[in-house]
C-alpha positions in Angstrom: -35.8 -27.9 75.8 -32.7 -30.2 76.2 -30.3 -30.3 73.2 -31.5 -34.3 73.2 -35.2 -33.3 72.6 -34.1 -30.5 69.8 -31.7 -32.9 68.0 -34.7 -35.9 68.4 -37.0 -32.7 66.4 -34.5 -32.5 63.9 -34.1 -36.0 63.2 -38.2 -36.0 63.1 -37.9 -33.0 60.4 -34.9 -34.2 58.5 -36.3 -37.9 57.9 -39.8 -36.4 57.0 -37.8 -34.0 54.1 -36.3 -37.1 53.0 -39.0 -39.1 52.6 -40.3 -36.3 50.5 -37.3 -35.6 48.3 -37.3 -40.0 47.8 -41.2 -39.7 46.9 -40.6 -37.1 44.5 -37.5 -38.7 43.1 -39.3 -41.8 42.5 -42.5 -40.4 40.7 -39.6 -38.6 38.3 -37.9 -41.7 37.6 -41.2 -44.2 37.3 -42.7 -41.4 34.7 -39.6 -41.7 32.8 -39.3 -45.0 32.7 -42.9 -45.4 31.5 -41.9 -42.9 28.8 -39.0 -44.8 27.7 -41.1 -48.5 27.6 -43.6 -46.5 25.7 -41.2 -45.0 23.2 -39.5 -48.2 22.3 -42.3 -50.6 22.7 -40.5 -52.5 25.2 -42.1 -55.6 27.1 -42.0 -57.0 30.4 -39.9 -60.2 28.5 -37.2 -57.4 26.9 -36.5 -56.2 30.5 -36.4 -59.4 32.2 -39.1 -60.0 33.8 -41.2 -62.5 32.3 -40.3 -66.0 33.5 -38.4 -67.9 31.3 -39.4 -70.8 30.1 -37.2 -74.0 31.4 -34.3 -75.2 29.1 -33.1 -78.4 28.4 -34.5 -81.7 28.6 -38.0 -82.5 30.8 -36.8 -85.0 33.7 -37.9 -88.6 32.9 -40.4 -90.7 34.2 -39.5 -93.2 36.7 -41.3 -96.5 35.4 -42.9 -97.9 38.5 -41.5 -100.9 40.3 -42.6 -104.6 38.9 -45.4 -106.0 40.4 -45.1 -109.1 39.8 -41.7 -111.4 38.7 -41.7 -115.3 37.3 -39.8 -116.9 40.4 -38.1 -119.3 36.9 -36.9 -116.9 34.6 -36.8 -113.7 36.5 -38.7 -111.9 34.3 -40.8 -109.1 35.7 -44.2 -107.1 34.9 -46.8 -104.9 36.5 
């Protein structure tokens, strides 16, 4: 074999051993994190990821335009 093709194999074996190693690493870390909401009773709102409700003011309602106007006084009403 060429060194190409036997460094191309290593690559191949290296990535699949680290796709492994992540796997692993991630089960470790999502069972301790489970362990830890469990423990302290957290909620998906304590860790930030419940949507907030909005603050402030609600926008206001834009009255619609006159429908009809007296051409005398210049008052105007729908």
């Amino acid at each position: 074999m060429s060194q190409y093709a036997d460094l191309k194999a290593q690559i191949a074996k290296l990535q699949a051993q680290a796709d492994e190693a992540r796997r692993t690493e991630v089960d470790n870390v999502v069972a301790d994190i489970r362990q830890k909401i469990a423990e302290y009773g957290l909620t998906a709102q304590d860790l930030g990821f419940a949507v907030a409700a909005k603050r402030g003011r609600p926008p206001k309602k834009v009255p619609p335009p006159a429908r009809y106007q007296d051409p005398n006084s210049g008052n105007t009403w729908s």
